[in-house]
C-alpha positions in Angstrom: -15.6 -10.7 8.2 -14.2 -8.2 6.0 -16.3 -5.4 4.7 -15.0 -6.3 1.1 -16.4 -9.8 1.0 -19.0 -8.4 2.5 -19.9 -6.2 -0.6 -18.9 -8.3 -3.0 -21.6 -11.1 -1.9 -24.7 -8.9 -1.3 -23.8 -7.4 -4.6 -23.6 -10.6 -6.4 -26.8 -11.8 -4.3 -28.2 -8.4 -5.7 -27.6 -9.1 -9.3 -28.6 -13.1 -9.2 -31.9 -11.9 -7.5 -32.8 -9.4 -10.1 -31.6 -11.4 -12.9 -33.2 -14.6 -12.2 -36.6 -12.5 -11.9 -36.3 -11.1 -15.4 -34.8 -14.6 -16.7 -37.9 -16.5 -15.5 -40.1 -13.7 -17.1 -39.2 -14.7 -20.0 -38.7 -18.2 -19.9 -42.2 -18.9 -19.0 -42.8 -18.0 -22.1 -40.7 -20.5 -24.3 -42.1 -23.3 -25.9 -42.8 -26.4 -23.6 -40.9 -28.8 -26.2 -38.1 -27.0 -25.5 -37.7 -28.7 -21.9 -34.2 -29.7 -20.9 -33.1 -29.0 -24.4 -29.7 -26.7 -25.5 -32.5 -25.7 -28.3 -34.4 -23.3 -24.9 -31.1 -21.3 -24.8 -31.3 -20.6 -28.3 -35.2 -19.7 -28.1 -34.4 -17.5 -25.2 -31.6 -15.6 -27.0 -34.4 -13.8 -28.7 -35.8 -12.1 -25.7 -34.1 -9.0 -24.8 -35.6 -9.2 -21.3 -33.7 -12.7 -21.0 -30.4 -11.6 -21.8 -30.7 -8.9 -19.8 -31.1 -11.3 -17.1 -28.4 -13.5 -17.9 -26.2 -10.2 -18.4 -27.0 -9.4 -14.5 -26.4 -13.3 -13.5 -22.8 -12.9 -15.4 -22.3 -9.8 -13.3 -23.3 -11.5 -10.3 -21.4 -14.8 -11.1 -18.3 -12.5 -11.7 -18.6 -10.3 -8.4 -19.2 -14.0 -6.3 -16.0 -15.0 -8.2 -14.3 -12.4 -6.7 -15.7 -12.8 -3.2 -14.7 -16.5 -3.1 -10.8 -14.9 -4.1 -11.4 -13.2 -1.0 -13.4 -15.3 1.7 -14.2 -18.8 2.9 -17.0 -20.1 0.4 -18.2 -21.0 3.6 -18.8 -17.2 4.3 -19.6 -16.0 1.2 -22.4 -18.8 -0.2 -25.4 -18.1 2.8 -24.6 -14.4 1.6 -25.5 -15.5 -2.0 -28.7 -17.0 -0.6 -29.8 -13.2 0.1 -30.6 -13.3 -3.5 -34.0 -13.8 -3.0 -34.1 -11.1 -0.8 -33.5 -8.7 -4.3 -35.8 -11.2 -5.9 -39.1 -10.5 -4.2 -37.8 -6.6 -4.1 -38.3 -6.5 -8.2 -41.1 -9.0 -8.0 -43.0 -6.3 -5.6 -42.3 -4.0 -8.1 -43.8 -5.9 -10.8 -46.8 -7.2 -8.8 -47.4 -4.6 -6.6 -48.4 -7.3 -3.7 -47.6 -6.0 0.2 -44.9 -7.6 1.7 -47.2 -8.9 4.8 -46.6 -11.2 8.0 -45.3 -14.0 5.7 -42.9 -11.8 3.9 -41.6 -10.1 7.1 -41.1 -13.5 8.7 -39.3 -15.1 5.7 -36.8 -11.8 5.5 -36.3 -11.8 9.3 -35.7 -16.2 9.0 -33.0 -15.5 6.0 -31.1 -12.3 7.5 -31.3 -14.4 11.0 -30.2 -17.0 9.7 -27.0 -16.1 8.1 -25.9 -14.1 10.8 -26.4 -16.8 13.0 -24.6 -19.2 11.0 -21.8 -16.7 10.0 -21.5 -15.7 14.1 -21.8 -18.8 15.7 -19.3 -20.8 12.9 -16.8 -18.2 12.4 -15.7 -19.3 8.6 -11.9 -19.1 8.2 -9.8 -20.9 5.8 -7.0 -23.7 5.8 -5.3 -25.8 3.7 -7.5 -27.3 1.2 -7.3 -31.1 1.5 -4.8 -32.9 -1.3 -6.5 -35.8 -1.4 -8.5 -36.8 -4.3 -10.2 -39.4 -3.2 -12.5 -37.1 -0.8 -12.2 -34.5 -3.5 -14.0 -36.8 -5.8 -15.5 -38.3 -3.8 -17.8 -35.6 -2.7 -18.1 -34.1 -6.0 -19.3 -37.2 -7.6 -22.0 -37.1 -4.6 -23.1 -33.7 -5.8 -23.4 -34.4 -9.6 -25.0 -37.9 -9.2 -27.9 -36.5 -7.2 -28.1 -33.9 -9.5 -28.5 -36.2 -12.2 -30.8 -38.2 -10.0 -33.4 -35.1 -9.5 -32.9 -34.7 -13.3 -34.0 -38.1 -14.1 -37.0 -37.7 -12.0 -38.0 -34.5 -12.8 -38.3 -35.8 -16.5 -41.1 -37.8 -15.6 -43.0 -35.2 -13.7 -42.4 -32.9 -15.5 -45.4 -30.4 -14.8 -45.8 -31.6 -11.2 -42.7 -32.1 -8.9 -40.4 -31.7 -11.8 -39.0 -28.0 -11.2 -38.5 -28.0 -7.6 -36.6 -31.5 -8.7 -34.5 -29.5 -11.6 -33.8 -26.2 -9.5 -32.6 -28.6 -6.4 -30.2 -30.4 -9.3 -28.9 -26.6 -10.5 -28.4 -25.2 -6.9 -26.2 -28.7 -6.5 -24.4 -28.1 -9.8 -23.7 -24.2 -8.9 -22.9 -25.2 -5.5 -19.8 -27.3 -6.9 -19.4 -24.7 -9.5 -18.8 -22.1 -6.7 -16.2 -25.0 -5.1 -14.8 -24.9 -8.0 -14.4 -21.4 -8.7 -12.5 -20.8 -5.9 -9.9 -23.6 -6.6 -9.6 -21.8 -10.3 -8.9 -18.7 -8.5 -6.2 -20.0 -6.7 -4.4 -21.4 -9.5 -4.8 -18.5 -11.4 -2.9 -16.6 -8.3 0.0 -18.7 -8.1 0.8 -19.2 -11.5 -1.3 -17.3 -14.1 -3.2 -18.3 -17.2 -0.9 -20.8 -18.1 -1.6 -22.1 -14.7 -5.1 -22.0 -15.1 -5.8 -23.7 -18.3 -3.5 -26.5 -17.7 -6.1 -28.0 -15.1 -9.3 -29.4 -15.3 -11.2 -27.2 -13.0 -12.2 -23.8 -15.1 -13.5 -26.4 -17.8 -15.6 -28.1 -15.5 -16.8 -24.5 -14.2 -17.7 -24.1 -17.2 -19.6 -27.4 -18.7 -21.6 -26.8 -14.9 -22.4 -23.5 -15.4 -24.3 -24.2 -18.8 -25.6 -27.3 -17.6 -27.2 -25.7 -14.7 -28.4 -22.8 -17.1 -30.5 -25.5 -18.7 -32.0 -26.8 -15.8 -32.8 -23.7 -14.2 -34.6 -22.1 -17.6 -36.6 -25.3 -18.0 -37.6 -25.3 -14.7 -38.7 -21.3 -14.9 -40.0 -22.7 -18.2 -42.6 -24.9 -16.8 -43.8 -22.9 -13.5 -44.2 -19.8 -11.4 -40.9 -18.9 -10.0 -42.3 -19.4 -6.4 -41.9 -23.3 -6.8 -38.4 -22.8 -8.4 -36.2 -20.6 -6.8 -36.9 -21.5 -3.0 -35.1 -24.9 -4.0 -32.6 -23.0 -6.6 -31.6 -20.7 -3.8 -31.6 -23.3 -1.1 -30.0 -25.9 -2.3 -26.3 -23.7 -3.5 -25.2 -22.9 -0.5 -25.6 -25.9 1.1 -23.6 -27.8 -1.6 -21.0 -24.6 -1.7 -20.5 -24.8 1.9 -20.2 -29.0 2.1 -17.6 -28.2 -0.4 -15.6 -25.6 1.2 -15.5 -27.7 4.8 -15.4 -31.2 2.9 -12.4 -30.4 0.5 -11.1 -26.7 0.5 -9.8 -26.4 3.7 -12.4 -23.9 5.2 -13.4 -24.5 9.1 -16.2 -23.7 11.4 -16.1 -24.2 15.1 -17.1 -27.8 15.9 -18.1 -27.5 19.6 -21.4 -28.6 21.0 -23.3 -24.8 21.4 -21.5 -23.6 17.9 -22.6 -26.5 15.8 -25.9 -26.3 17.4 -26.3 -22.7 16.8 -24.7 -23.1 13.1 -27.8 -25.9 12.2 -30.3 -23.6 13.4 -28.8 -20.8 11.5 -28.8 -23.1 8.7 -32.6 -24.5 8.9 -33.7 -20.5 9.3 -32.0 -19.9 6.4 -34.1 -22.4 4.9 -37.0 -21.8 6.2 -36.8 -18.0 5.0 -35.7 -18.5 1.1 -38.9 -20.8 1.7 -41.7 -18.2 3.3 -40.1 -15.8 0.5 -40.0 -17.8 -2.6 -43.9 -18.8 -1.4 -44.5 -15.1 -1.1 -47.7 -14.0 -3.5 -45.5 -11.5 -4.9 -43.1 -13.6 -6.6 -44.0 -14.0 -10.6 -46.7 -16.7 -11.8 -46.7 -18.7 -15.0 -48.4 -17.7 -18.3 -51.1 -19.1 -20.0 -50.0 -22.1 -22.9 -51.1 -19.2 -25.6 -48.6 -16.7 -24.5 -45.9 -18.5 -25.2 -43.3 -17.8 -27.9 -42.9 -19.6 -31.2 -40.2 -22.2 -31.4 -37.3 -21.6 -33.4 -37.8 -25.2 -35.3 -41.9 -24.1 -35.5 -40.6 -21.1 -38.1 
């Protein structure tokens, strides 16, 4: 693994964790009408402590760019998933809560788990797959359950519905990241011209905001503990079905790796669970608190 990829991921994970922390500090506080409306970005563009969130998720976004230039996004998304790692670090902070046995355990199950899924598959890349059928094929998969959750989690909306909308984000971002990569590529072998003659850094783009809205209106409507375990979860699972399903990137497929490489996986899950449970991690607000709505003015 090289120690550059290495760096770029934790740092990404780094800024994501942070950011999503101050972004859900603030977006708790938007007006509920504002659910799974363009109209909460606007709100939120008020809040200083918002944008200064959405500032470090750029940074991040940026520095995972980079790392997917440089690495398998089979390699570099379970290091993304350390975000919440950085997330319960600034949440401590804020809270003051002990980390505790179920904190330990959760940070032990997520740094176990992605070195045993990073050891035991040995990421390396190939030659991303030219047929579009599988390309779309497995894209379409992504976005329709995303817009499955989405549908759902408009009718319980205060119950199941943002564990339903961050699973539909860390889908979308998971694709996103996919998609990233492929940008990247064209942008190395022929340039900006290159670039914005194909579809892909449009639909990076059109994902990116559409998860934004999903993943504030789910921050919008509860404590970040019921949000970001699925959020965090749910990205590198998509980003790495991706990478193996249409970019070319390959883990070792005999009996002991693969077996190894699932339990890596379910710790991995299992941890950004424990931690995202974790009584440290921010709650909601009371209706009262909320800010004004731009159309209320």
């Amino acid at each position: 693994m090289s120690v550059l990829v290495l760096v770029l991921s934790v740092g990404a994970a780094c800024c994501l964790g942070f950011g999503f922390v101050l972004q859900q500090n603030a977006a708790q506080r938007a007006p509920l009408g504002d659910f799974l409306s363009l109209r909460l970005l606007i709100d939120l563009m008020r809040v200083p402590r918002w944008l200064g969130g959405i500032a470090l998720m750029v940074a991040g976004m940026a520095l995972g760019a980079i790392a997917l230039g440089q690495g398998e996004i089979s390699l570099v998304e379970p290091l993304l998933a350390t975000n919440l790692l950085f997330a319960l670090a600034l949440s401590r902070h804020q809270t003051k809560q002990p980390l505790g046995r179920q904190g330990w355990a959760g940070l032990l199950l997520l740094a176990g788990g992605v070195t045993t899924f990073i050891v035991a598959g040995e990421p390396r890349g190939g030659t991303a797959l030219t047929d579009p059928l599988r390309h779309w094929l497995i894209i379409g998969v992504m976005i329709g359950l995303a817009l499955l959750l989405t549908t759902y989690a408009k009718r319980s909306r205060l119950s199941s519905g943002p564990v339903l909308l961050a699973l539909a984000a860390g889908l979308l971002y998971g694709v996103q990241d996919a998609l990233t990569r492929v940008s990247g590529q064209r942008f190395s072998d022929g340039g900006l011209a290159e670039l914005f003659t194909g579809w892909q850094p449009y639909a990076v783009l059109a994902l990116g905001v559409t998860g934004l809205v999903l993943v504030q209106s789910a921050f919008e409507t509860a404590p970040l503990r019921m949000s970001l375990p699925a959020l965090t979860a749910a990205q590198p699972l998509a980003g790495i079905i991706c990478g193996v399903g249409f970019l070319g990137d390959r883990l070792r497929t005999d009996t002991g790796a693969l077996a190894w490489e699932a339990a890596g996986l379910a710790a991995i899950v299992a941890g950004i669970v424990l931690l995202g449970l974790h009584p440290a991690m921010p709650k909601g607000v009371a209706p009262r608190e909320r800010l004004p709505s731009l159309q209320t003015q």
